[in-house]
PAMARKOL-646259 format. One line per field, with one value per residue (C-alpha): residue number from 0; x, y, z; residue in three letters. Coordinates in Angstrom, 2 decimals. Each point is the difference from the previous one (the first is absolute). Last residue first. Example, Ala and Ser with C-alpha at 12.3 -4.5 7.8 and 13.67 -1.06 7.14 Angstrom:
nr	(1, 0)
xx	(13.67, -1.37)
yy	(-1.06, -3.44)
zz	(7.14, 0.66)
rest	(SER, ALA)
% end
This chain:
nr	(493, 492, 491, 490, 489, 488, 487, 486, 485, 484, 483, 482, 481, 480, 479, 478, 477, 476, 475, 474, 473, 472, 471, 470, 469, 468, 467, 466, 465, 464, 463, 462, 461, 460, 459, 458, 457, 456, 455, 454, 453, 452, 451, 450, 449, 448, 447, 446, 445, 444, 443, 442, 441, 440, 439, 438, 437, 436, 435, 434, 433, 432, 431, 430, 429, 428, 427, 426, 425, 424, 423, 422, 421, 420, 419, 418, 417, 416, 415, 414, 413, 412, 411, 410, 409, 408, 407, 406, 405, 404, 403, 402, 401, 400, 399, 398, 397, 396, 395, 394, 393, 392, 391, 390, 389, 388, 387, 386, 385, 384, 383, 382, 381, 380, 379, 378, 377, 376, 375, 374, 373, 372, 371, 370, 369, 368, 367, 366, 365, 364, 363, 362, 361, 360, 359, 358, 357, 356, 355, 354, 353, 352, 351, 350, 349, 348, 347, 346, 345, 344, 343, 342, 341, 340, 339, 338, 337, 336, 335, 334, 333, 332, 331, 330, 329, 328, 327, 326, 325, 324, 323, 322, 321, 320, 319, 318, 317, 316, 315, 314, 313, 312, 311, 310, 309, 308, 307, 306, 305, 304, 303, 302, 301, 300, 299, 298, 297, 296, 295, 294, 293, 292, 291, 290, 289, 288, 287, 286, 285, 284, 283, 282, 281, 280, 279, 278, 277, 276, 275, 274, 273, 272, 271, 270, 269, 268, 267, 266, 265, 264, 263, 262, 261, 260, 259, 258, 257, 256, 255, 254, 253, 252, 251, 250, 249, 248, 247, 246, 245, 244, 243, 242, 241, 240, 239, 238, 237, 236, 235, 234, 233, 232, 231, 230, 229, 228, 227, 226, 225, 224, 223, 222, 221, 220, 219, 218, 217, 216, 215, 214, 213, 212, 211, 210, 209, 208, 207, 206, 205, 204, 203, 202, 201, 200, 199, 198, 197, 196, 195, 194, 193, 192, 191, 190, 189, 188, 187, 186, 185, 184, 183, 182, 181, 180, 179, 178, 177, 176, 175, 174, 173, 172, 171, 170, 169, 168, 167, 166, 165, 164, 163, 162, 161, 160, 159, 158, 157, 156, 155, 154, 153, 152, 151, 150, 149, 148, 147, 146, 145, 144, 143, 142, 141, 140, 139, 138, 137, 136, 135, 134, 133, 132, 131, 130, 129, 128, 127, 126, 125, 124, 123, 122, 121, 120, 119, 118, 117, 116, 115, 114, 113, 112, 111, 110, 109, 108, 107, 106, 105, 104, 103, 102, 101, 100, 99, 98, 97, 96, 95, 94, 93, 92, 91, 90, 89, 88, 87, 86, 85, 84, 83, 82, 81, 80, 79, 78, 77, 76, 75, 74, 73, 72, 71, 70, 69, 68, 67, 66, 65, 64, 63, 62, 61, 60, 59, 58, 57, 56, 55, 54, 53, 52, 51, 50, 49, 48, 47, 46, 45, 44, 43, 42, 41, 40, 39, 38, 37, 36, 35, 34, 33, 32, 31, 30, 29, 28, 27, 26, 25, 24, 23, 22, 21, 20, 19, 18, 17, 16, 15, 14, 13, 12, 11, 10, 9, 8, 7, 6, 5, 4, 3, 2, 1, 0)
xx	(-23.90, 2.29, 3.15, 0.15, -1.63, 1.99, 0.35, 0.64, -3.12, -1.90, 0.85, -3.17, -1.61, 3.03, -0.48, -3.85, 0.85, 2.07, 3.09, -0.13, 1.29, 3.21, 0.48, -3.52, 1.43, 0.18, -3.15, -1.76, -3.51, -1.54, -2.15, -3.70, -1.10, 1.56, -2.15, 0.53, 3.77, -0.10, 2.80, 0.08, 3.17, -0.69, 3.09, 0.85, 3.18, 1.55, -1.06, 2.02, 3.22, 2.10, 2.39, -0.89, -3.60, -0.08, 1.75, -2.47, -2.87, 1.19, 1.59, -3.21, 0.53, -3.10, 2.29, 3.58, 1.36, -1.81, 0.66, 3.74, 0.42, -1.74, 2.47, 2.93, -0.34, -0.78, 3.17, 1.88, -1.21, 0.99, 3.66, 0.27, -0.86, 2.68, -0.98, -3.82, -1.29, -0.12, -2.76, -3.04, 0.24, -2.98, -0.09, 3.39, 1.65, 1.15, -1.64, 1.60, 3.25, 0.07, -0.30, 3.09, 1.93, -0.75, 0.43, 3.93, 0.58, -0.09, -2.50, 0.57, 2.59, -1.75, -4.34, 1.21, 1.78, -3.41, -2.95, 2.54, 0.21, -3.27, -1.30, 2.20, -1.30, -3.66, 0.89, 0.88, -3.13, -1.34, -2.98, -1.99, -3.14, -0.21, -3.28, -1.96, -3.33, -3.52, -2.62, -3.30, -1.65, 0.58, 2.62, -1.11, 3.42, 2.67, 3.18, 1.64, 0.32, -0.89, 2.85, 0.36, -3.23, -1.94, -2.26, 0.08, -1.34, -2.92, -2.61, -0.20, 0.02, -2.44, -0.53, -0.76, -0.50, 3.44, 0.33, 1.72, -1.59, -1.70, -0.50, 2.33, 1.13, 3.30, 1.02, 3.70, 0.45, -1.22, -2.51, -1.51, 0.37, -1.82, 0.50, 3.50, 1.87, 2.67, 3.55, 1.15, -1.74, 2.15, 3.35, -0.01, 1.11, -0.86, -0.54, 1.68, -1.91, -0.85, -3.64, -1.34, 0.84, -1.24, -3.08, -0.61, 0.86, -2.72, 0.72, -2.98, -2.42, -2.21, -3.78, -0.04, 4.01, 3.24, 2.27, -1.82, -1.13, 3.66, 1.31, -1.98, -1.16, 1.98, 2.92, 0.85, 1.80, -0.65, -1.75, 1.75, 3.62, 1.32, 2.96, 0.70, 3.00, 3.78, 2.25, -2.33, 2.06, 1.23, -3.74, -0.94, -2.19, -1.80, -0.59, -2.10, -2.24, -0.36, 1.82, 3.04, -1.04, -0.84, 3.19, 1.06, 3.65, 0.53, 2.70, 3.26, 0.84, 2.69, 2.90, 2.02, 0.79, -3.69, -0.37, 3.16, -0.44, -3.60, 2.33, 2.16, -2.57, -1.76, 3.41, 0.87, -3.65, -0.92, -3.12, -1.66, -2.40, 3.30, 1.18, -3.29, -0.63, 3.82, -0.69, -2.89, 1.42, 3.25, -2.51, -1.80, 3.76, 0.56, -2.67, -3.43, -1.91, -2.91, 1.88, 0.96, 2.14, 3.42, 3.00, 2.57, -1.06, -0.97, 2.11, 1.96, -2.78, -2.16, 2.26, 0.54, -3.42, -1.21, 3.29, -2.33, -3.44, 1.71, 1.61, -3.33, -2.51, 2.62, -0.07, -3.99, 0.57, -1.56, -3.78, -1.44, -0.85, -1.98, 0.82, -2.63, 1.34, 2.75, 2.46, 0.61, -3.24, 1.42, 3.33, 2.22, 0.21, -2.68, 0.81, -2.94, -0.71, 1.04, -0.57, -3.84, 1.05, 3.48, 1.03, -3.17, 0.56, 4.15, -0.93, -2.10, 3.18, 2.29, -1.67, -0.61, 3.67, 1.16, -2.25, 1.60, 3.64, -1.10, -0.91, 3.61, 2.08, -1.65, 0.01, 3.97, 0.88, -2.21, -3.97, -2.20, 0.42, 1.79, -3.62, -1.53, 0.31, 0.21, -3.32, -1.29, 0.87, -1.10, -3.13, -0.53, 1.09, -2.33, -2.87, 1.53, -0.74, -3.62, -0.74, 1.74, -1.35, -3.76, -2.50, 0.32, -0.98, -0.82, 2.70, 1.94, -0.25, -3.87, -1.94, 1.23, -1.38, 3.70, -0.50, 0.99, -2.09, -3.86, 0.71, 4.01, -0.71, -3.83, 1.40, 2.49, -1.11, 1.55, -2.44, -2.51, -2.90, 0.65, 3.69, 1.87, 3.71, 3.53, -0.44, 1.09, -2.30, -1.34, 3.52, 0.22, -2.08, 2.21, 2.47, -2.15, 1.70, -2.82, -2.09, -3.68, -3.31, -0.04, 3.32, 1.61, 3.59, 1.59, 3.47, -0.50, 0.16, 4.08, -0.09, -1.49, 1.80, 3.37, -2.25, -0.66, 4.17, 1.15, -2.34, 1.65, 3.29, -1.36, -1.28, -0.94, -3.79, -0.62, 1.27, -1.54, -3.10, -2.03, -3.54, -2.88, 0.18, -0.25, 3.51, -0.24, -1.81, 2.79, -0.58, 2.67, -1.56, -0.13, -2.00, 1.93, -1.11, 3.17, -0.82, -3.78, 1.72, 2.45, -2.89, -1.80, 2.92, 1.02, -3.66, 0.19, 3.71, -1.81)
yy	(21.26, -1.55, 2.12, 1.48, 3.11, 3.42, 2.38, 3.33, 0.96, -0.60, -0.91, -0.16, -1.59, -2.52, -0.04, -1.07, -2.20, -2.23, -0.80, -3.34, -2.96, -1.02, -3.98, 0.50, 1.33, -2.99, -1.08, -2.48, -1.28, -2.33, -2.76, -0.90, -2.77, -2.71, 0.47, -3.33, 0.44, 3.10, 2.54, -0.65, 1.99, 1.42, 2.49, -0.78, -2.34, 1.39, 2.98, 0.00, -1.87, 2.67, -1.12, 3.72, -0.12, -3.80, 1.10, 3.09, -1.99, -2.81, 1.66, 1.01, -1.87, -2.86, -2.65, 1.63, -4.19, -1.52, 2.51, 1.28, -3.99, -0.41, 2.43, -1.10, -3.63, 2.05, 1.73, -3.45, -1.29, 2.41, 0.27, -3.78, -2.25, -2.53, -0.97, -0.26, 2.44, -1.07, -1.43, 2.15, -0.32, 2.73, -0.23, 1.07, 1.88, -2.51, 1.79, 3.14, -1.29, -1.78, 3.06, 1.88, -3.33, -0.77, 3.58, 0.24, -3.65, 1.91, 0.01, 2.61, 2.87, 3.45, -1.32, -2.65, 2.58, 2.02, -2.70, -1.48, 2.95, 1.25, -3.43, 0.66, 3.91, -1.42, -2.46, 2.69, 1.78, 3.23, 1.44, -1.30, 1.38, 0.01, -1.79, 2.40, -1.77, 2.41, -2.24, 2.16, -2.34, -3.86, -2.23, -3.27, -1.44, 2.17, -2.01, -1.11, 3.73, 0.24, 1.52, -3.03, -2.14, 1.71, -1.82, -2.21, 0.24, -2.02, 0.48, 3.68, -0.03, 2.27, -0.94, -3.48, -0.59, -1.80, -2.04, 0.39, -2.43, 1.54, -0.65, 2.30, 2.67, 1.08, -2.54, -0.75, -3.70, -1.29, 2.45, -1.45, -0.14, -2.63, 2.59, 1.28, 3.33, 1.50, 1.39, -2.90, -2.54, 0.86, 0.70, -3.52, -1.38, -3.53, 0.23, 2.97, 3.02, 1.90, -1.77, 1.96, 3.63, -1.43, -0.84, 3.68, 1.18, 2.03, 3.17, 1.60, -1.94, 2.52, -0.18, -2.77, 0.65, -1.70, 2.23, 3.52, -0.87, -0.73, 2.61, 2.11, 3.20, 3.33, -2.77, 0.87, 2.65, 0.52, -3.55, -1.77, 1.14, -0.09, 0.22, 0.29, -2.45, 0.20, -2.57, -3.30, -3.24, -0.50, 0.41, 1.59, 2.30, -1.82, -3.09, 2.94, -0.02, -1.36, -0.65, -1.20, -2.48, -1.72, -1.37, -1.01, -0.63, 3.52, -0.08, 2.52, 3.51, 1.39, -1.90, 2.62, -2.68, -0.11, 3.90, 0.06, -2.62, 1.94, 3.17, -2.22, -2.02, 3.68, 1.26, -2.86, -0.31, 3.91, -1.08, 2.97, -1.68, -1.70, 3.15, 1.09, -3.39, -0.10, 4.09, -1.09, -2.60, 2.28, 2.92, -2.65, -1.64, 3.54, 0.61, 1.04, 1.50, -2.95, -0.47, -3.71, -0.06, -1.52, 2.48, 1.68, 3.35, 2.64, 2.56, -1.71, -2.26, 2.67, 2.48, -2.91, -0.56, 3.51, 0.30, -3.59, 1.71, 3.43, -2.34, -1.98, 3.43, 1.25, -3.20, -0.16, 3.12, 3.53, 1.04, 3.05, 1.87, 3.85, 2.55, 1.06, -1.35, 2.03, -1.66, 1.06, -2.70, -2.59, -0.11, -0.69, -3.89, -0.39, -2.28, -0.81, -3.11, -2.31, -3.48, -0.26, -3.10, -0.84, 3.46, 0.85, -2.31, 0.84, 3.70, -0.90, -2.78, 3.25, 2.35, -2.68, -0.70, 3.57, 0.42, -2.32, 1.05, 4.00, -1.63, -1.70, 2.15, 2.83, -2.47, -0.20, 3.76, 3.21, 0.35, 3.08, 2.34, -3.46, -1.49, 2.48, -1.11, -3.57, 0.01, 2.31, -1.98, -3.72, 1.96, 0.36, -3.44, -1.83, 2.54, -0.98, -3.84, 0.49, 1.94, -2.43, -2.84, 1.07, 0.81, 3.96, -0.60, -3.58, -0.33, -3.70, -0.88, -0.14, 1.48, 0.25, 3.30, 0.00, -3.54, -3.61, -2.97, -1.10, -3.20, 0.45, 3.88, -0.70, -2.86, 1.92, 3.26, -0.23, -2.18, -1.17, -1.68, -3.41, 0.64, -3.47, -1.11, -1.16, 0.93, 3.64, 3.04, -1.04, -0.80, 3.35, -0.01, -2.09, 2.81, 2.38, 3.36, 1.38, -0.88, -1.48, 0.31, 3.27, 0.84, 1.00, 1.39, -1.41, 0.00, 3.72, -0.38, -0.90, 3.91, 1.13, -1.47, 1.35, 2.61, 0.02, -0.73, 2.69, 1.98, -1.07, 0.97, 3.35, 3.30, -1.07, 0.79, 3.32, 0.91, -3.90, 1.36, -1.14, -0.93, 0.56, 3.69, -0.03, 2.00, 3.64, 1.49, -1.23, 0.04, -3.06, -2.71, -2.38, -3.84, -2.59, -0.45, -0.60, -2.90, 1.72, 2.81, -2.32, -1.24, 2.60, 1.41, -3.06, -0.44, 2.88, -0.64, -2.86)
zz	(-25.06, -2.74, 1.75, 3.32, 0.11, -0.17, 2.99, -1.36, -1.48, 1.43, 4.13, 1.72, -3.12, 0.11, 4.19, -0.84, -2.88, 2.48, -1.58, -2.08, 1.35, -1.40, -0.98, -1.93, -3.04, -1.44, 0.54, 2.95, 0.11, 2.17, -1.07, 0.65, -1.83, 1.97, 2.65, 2.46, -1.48, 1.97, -0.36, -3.73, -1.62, -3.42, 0.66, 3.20, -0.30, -2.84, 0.22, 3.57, -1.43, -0.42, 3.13, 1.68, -0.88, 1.55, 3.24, 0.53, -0.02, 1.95, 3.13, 1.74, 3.12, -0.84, -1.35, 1.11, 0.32, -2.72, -2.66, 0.71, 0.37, -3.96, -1.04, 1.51, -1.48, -3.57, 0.37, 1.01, -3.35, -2.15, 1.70, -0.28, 2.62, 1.42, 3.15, 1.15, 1.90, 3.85, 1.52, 1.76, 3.86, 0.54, 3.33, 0.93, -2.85, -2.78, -2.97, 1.11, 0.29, -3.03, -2.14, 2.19, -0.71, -3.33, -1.05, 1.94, -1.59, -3.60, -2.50, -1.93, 0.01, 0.05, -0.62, 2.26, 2.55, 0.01, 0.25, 2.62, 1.67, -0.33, 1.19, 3.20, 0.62, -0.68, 2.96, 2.16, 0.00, -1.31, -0.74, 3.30, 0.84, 3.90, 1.08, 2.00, 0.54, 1.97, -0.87, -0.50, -2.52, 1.29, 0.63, 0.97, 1.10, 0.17, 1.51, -3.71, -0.55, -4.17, -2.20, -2.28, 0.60, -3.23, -1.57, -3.02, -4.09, -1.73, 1.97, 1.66, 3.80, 1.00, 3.53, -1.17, -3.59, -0.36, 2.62, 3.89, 2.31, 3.01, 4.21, 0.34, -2.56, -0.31, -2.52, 1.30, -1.20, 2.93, 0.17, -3.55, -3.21, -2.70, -2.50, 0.03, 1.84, -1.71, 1.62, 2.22, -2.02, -2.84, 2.00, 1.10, -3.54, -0.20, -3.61, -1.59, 0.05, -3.23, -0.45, 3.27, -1.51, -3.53, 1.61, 1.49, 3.35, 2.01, 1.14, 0.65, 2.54, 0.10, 0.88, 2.56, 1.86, -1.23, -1.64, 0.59, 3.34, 1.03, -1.48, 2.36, -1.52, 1.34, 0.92, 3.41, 2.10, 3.41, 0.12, -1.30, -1.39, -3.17, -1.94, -3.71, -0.53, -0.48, 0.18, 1.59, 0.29, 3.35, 0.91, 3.85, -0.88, -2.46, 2.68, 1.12, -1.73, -3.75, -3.39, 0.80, 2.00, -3.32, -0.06, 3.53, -0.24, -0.73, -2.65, 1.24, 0.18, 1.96, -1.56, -2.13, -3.02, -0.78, -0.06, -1.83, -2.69, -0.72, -0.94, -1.92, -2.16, -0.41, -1.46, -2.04, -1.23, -1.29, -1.33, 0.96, 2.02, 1.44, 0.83, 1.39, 1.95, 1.46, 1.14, 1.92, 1.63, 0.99, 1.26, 2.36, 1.28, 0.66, 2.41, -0.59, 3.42, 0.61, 3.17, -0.75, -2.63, 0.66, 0.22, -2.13, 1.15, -3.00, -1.63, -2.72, -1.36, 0.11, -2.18, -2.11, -0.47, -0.69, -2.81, -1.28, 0.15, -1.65, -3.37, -0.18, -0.26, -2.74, -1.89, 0.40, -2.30, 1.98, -0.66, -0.06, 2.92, -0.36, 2.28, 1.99, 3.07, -0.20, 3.10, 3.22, 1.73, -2.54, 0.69, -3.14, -1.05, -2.75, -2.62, -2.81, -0.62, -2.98, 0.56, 1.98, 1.97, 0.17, 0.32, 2.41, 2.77, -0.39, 0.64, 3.47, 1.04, -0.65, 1.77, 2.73, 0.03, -0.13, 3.30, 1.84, -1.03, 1.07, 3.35, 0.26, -0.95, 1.91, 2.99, -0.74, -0.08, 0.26, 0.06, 0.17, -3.22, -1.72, -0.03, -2.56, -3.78, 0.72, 2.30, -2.48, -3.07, 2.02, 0.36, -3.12, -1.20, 2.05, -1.48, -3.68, 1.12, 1.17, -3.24, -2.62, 2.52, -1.16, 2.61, -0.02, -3.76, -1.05, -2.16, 0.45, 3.31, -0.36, -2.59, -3.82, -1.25, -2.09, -1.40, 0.74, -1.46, 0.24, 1.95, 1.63, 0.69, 1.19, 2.10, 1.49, 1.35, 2.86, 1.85, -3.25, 1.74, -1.13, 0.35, -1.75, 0.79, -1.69, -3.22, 0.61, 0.51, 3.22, 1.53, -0.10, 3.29, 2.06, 0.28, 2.38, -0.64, -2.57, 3.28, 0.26, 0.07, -2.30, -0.93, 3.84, 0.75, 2.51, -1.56, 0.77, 4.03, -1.13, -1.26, 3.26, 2.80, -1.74, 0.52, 3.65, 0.53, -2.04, 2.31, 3.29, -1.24, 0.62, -2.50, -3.23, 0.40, -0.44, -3.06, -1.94, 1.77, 3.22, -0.70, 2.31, -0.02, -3.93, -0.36, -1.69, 3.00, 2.16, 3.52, 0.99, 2.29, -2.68, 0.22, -2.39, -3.51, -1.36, -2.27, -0.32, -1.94, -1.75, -1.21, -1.29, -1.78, -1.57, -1.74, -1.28, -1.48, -1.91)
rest	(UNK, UNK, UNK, UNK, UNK, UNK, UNK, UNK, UNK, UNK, UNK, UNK, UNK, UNK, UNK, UNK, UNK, UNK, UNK, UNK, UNK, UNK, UNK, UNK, UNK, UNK, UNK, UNK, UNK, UNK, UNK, UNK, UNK, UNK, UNK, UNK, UNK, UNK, UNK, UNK, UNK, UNK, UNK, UNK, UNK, UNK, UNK, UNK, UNK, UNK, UNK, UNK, UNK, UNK, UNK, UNK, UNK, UNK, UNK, UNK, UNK, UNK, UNK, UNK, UNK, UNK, UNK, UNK, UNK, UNK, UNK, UNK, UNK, UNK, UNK, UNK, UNK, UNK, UNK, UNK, UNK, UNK, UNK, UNK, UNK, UNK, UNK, UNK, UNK, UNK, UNK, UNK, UNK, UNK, UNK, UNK, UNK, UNK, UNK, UNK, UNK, UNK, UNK, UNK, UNK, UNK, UNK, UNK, UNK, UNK, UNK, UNK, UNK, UNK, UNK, UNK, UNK, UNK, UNK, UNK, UNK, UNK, UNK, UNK, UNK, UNK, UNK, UNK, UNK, UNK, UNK, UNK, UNK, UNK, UNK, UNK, UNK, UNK, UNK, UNK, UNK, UNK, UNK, UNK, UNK, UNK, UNK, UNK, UNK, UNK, UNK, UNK, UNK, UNK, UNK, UNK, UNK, UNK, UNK, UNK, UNK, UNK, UNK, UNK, UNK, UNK, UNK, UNK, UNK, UNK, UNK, UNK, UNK, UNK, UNK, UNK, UNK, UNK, UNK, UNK, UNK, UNK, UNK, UNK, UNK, UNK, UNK, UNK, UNK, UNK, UNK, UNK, UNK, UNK, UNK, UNK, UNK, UNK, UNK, UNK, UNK, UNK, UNK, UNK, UNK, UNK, UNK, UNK, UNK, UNK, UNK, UNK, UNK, UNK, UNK, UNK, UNK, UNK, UNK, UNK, UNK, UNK, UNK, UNK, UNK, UNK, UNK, UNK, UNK, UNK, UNK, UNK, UNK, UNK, UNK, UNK, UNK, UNK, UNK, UNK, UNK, UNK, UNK, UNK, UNK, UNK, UNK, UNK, UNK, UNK, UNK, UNK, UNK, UNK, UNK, UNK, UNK, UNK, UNK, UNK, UNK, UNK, UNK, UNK, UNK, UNK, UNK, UNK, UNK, UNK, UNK, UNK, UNK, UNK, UNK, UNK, UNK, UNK, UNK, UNK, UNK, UNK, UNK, UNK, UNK, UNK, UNK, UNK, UNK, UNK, UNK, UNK, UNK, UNK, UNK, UNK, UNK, UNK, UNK, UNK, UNK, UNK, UNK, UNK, UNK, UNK, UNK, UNK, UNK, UNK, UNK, UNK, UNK, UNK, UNK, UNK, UNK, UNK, UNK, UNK, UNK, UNK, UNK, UNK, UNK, UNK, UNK, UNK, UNK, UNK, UNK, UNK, UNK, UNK, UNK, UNK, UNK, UNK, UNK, UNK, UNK, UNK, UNK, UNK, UNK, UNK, UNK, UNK, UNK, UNK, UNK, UNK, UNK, UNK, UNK, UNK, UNK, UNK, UNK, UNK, UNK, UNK, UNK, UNK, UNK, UNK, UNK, UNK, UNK, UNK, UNK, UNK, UNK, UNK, UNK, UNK, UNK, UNK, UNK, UNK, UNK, UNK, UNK, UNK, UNK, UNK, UNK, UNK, UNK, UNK, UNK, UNK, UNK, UNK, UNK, UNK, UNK, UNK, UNK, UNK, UNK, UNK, UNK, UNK, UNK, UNK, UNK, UNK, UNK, UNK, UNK, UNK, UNK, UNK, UNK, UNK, UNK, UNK, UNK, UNK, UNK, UNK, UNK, UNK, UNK, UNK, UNK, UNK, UNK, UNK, UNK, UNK, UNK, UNK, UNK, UNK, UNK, UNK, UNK, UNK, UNK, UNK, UNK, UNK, UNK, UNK, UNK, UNK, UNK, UNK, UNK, UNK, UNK, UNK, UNK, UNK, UNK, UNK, UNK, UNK, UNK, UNK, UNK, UNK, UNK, UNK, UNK, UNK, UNK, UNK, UNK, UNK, UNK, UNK, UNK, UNK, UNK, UNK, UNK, UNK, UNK, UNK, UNK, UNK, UNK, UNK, UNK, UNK, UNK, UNK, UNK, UNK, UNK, UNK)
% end
């Protein structure tokens, strides 16, 4: 692993050097030579959000909608992430994909995002002072913490690295550190971002404090720590800068993105100086792809009536009047790969493409956080604390009565049970396709449950996934064990 950080933190701060220095590559500047001005806290704080970039194939470790291809929720026919294989033939340590496909993996894209979050943290006091110091160093504790939360959740037991890479041994051994440990630094990063950065809206694509607070209510609740995450989410809805967009799946595309009351923190992008590396566009929707597709038991977990469903899935029968970007067509299964038995992608797709084709330059922002995941915590967090009080009712209701959606109200009188399985099924409907599904059933315990025998295509019903036990941590990549031996152990059953 620590080769890996090397490398990259040599291309992070690959900037052109007009020192002579036979030990410095001349078109490299050095961790020495390189914390000299303000200006340089500025070209890597640059750098460690240019990590969340970071490619697996096709696609980005830090594209949410892609873990939705390990839940129930949607089907890969040509395995993005790795998912299909993992969900199919079951999780192991050559897993490709997200889960431990060497430079590919997010184990390795995560502990880059980490290293240079350790040099940024390790070096920015030489050139800043007072509240932009504050600030910057708040930033980058967010994305350290946000990088370490990915892998808690994920892979369990991880080793903690916080020292600066380029200073550090790098032929020291790393072993792993109790997913305990890795919790207790995300939250102290947390509160050190929630006390240095602005109380604003996000717009910039620089976290702000309502970012680090949404964050911090999905760890503590992750830790089932309810009174605390039921306050912290209290907080961010109490504060009043973020609100429903009354556009729902505006959300999910240019530039009404920029402008959404609802988005907290979200990967920016920007066509064409900075677009998706492989359109997301072609990879939803275009002949060949079409990669996200939602399954039957997706479609049979909406309530009748429920707009959200035909906002996020397109149906056979399709066509440009109910967004199918191709004129002149009807949407069906067996056209442009569509796979019968399960639904395509609308979530994420720009209404105002029509015929995209291969070389489509798109920039949707991935979002990770939005305000109505910080309401559902709540209420998922102050029922789970108290029950059923009117505070759940109202933050649940909310969402389902946003402006074109218009869902009714929960009915009165539910028991604690009851309301947690009301919460449940909105945490489904409403994140469909945001990635939120696969971790929420590992942290409720329900994920063998669910995909253990599970058949993605009641057209196939002999094909089932598999899920064990031990499959609620991934296991570490075998090539960073190897790397590793013998210090860095294997997760256990792989």
């Amino acid at each position: 692993m620590k080769n890996y950080i090397i490398i990259f933190i040599a291309v992070l701060l690959g900037l052109t050097s007009c020192k002579k220095l036979d030990v410095t590559p001349p078109d490299k500047l050095s961790n020495l030579t390189f914390w000299k001005t303000p200006a340089d806290a500025d070209l890597a704080l640059t750098g460690v959000y240019a990590t969340l970039y970071a490619r697996s194939g096709q696609i980005s470790t830090y594209a949410p909608m892609w873990y939705e291809n390990f839940s129930d929720d949607t089907y890969t026919q040509n395995n993005q992430a790795g998912a299909q294989q993992a969900l199919v033939a079951g999780l192991n340590p050559s897993s490709g994909g997200f889960v431990g496909d060497g430079s590919n993996s997010l184990y390795i894209n995560a502990y880059k995002s980490i290293a240079a979050c350790n040099t940024f943290l390790a070096n920015v006091d030489k050139v800043l002072t007072g509240d932009k110091l504050t600030q910057y160093k708040g930033e980058v504790y967010f994305v350290r913490a946000f990088n370490y939360f990915l892998l808690a959740e994920t892979y369990g037991n991880v080793p903690l690295l916080t020292a600066d890479p380029i200073t550090s041994d790098f032929k020291q051994k790393v072993s792993k550190s109790s997913r305990a440990d890795v919790l207790k630094l995300i939250e102290s990063d947390l509160n050190n971002a929630i006390s240095g950065l602005p109380n604003q809206k996000f717009t910039t694509g620089h976290v702000v404090k309502g970012s680090a607070q949404g964050l911090m209510t999905r760890v503590l609740l992750f830790e089932k720590k309810y009174a605390d995450a039921a306050a912290m989410a209290k907080s961010i809805i109490d504060g009043g800068l973020f609100s429903l967009n009354s556009n729902y799946p505006s959300n999910f595309y240019k530039p009404d993105q920029q402008t959404s009351p609802e988005i907290m923190f979200s990967v920016q992008y920007s066509a064409p100086t900075l677009p998706h590396p492989d359109a997301l566009t072609m990879i939803l929707i275009l002949p060949g792809y079409v990669d996200l597709q939602g399954t039957q038991d997706m479609i049979n977990e909406y309530e009748a009536n429920d707009p959200r469903e035909k906002m996020t899935f397109f149906f056979p029968g399709d066509t440009p009047a109910q967004g199918w970007p191709y004129p002149g067509t009807i949407g069906k299964p067996g056209v442009n790969n569509w796979t019968a038995g399960f639904y395509p992608s609308k979530k994420w797709l720009d209404p105002k493409i029509v015929n995209p084709q291969p070389g489509l330059l798109d920039d949707q922002d991935y979002v990770w956080i939005r305000f109505a995941d910080v309401k559902l915590m709540y209420a998922e967090a102050q029922n789970e604390a108290v029950g059923p009080d009117a505070s759940v009712y109202k933050q649940v209701n909310e969402v389902r009565a946003r402006p074109g959606v218009n869902m009714p109200a929960l009915t009165s009188g539910l028991s604690q049970a009851d309301m947690r399985t009301k919460i449940r099924h909105e945490r489904r409907v409403e994140f469909a396709l945001e990635g939120l599904r696969y971790f929420d059933m590992r942290r409720w315990g329900i994920a063998k449950d669910k995909l253990n025998g599970f058949i993605q295509n009641p057209l196939i019903p002999a094909t089932k996934t598999i899920y064990k036990d031990n499959f609620d941590f991934w296991p570490l990549p075998q090539s960073e064990v190897d790397r590793n031996a013998p210090s860095l152990i294997q997760n256990d059953g792989y």
